[in-house]
RODO-2510 file (C-alpha; in nm, 4 decimals, decimal comma):
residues 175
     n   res          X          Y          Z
     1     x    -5,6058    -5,7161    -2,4512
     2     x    -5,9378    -5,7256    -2,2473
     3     x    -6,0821    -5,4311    -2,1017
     4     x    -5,8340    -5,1550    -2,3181
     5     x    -6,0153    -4,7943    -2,2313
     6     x    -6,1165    -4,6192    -2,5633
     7     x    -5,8323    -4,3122    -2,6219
     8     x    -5,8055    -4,0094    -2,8419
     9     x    -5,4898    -3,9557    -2,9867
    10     x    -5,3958    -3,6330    -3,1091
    11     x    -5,2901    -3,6423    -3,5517
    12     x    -5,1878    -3,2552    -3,5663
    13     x    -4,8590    -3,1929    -3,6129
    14     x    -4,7629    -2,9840    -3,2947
    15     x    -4,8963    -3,2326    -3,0201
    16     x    -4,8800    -3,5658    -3,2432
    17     x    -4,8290    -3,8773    -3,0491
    18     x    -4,9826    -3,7524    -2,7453
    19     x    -5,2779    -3,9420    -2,6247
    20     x    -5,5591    -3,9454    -2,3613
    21     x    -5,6807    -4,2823    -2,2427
    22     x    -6,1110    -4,2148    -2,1663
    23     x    -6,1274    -4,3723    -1,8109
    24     x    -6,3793    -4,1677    -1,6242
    25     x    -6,7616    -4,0679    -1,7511
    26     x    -6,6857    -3,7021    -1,8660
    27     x    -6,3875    -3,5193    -2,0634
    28     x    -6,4037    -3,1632    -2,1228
    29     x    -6,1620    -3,0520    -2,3915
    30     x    -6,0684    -2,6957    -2,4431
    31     x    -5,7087    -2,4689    -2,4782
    32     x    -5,7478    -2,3840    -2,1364
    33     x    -5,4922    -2,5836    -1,8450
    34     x    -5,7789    -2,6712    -1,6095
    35     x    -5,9694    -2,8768    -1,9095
    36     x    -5,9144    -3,2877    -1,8660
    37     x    -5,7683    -3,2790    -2,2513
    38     x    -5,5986    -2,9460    -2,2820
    39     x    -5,5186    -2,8506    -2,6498
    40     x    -5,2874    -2,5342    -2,6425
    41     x    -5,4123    -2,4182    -2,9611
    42     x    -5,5743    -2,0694    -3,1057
    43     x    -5,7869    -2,2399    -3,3177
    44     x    -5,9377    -2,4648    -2,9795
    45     x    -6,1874    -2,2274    -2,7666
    46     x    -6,1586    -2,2186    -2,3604
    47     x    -6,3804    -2,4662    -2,3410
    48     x    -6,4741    -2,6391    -2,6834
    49     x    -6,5895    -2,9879    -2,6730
    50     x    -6,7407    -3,2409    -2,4027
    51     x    -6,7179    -3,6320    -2,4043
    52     x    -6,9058    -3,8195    -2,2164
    53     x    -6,9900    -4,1800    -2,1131
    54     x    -7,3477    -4,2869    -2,2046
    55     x    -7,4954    -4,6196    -1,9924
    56     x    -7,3359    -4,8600    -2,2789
    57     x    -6,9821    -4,7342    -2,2128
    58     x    -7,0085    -4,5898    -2,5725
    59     x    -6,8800    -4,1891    -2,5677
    60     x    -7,0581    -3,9093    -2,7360
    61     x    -6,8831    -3,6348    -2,8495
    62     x    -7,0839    -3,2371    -2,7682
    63     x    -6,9760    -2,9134    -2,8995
    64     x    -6,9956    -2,6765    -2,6293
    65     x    -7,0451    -2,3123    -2,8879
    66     x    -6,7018    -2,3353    -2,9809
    67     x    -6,6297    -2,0415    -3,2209
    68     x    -6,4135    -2,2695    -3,4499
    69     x    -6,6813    -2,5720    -3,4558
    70     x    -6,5996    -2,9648    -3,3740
    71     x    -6,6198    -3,1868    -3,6735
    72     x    -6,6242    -3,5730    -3,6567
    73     x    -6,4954    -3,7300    -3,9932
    74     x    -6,5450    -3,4063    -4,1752
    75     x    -6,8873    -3,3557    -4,0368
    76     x    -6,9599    -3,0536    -3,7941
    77     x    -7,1567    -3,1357    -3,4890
    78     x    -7,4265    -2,8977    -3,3992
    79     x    -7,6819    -2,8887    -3,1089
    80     x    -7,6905    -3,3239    -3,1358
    81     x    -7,4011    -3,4951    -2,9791
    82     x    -7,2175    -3,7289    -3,1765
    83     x    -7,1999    -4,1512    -3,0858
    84     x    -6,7858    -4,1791    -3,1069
    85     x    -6,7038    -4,5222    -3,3045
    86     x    -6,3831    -4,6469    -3,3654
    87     x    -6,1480    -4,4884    -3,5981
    88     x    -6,3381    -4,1286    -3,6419
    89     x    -6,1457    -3,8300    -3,6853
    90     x    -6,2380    -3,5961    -3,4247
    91     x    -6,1534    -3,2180    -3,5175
    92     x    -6,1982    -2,9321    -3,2851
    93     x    -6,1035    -2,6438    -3,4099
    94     x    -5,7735    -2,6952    -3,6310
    95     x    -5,6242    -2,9879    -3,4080
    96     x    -5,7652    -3,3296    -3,5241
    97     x    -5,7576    -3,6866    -3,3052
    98     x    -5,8152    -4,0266    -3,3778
    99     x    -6,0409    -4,2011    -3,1694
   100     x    -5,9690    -4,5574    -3,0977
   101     x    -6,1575    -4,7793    -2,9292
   102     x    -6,0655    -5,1170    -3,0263
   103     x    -6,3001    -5,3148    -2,7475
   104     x    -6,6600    -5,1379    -2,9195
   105     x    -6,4685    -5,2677    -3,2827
   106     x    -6,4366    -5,6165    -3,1498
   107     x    -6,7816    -5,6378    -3,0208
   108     x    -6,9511    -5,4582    -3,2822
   109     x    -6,8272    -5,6729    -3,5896
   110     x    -6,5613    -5,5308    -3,8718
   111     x    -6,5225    -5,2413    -4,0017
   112     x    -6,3013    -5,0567    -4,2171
   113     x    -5,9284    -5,0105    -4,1030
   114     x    -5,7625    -4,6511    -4,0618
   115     x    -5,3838    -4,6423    -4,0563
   116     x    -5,2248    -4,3386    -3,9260
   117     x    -4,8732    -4,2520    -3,9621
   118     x    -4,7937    -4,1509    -3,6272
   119     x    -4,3943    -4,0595    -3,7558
   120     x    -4,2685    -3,7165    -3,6798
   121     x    -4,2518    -3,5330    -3,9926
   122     x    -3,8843    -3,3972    -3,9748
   123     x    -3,6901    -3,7116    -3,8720
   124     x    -3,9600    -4,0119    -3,9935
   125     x    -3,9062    -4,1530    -3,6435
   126     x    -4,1887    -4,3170    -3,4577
   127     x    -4,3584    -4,0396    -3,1977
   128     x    -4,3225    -4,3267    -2,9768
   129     x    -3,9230    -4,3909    -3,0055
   130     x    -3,8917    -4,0145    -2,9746
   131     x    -3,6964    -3,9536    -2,6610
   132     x    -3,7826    -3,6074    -2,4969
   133     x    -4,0849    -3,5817    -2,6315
   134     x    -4,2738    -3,2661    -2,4818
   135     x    -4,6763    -3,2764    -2,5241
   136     x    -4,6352    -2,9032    -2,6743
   137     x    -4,4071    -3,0205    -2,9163
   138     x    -4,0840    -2,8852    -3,0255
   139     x    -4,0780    -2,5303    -3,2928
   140     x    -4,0021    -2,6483    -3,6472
   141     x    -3,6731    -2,5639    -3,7978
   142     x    -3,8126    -2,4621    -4,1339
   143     x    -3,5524    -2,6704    -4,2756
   144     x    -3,8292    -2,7930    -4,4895
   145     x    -3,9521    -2,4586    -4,5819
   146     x    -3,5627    -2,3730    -4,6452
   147     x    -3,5316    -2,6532    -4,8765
   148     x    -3,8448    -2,5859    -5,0948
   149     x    -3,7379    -2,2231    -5,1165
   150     x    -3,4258    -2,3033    -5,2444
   151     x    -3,5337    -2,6090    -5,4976
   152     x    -3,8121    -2,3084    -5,6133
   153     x    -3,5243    -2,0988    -5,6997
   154     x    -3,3060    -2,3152    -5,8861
   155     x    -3,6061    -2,4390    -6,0634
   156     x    -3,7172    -2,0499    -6,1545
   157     x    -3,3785    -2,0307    -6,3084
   158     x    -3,3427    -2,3448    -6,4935
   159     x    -3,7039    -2,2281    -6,6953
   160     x    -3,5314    -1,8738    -6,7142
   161     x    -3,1873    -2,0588    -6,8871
   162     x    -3,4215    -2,2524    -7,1226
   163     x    -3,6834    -1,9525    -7,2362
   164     x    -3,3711    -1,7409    -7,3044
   165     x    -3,1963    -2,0106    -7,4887
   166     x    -3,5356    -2,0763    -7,6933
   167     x    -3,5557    -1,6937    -7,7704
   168     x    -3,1980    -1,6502    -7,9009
   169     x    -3,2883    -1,9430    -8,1159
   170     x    -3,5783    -1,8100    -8,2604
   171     x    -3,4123    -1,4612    -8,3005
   172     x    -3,1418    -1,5913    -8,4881
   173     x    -3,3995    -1,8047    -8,7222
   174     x    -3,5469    -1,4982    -8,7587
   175     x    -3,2666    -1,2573    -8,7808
***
């Protein structure tokens, strides 16, 4: 659809889903509430990352001395600000977002297509069928942790049953 603003949608598991269309020149990003994208993370400084319009309509993406550095597809952006294309991973601090900004794709020719699996990780439902969905997300259950715990321990004693089977074996070889 014509005239879609470019958005940043946020990939980490906590705040997944939740997205920030870019509408006005300037978007200061930072854990604290009075930041335009507000990231409530320990990783994210008070005031970590700018974005801002250049003439073209094109963002740029500037790292304002964050302590835990802003990366752009892996990359960590220094004193030069970064041109934002679409489809780069943004990353400040631990919290990464995928920028997407479909109109600059159409105009600019093709380029290579990144899917991301926007499903919450505990249920495999879309983020955006989720009903109640809070932007700080919801505690995990550690159901999954539970689980591995559990398939670690009946593994650690199926390898005990089978080294103590091979060793009464061999003793009685032996023996």
């Amino acid at each position: 659809m014509p005239g879609t603003p470019p958005k940043v949608i946020i990939l980490s598991e906590q705040l997944r889903g939740q997205a920030f269309e870019l509408t006005a020149d300037q978007y200061t990003i930072g854990r604290t509430e009075d930041r335009d994208i507000c990231i409530p993370d320990p990783t994210v400084s008070s005031l970590h990352a700018t974005l801002v319009r250049q003439q073209d309509g094109d963002y740029v993406l500037h790292d304002n001395g964050s302590t835990n550095g802003t990366r752009v597809n892996g990359v960590r952006i220094e004193k030069e600000p970064r041109p934002m294309v679409h489809s780069d991973i943004l990353q400040v601090g631990a919290v990464e977002m995928f920028y997407d900004d479909e109109e600059s794709q159409r105009s600019s020719g093709p380029t290579t297509q990144t899917v991301i699996n926007l499903e919450d990780s505990q249920t495999g439902v879309p983020v955006s069928e989720m009903q109640n969905f809070s932007p700080f997300g919801a505690k995990r259950t550690g159901e999954s942790k539970t689980t591995m715990i559990v398939l670690g321990t009946i593994i650690g004693i199926l390898v005990c049953a089978v080294l103590v089977a091979v060793g009464v074996l061999v003793w009685k070889l032996i023996g």
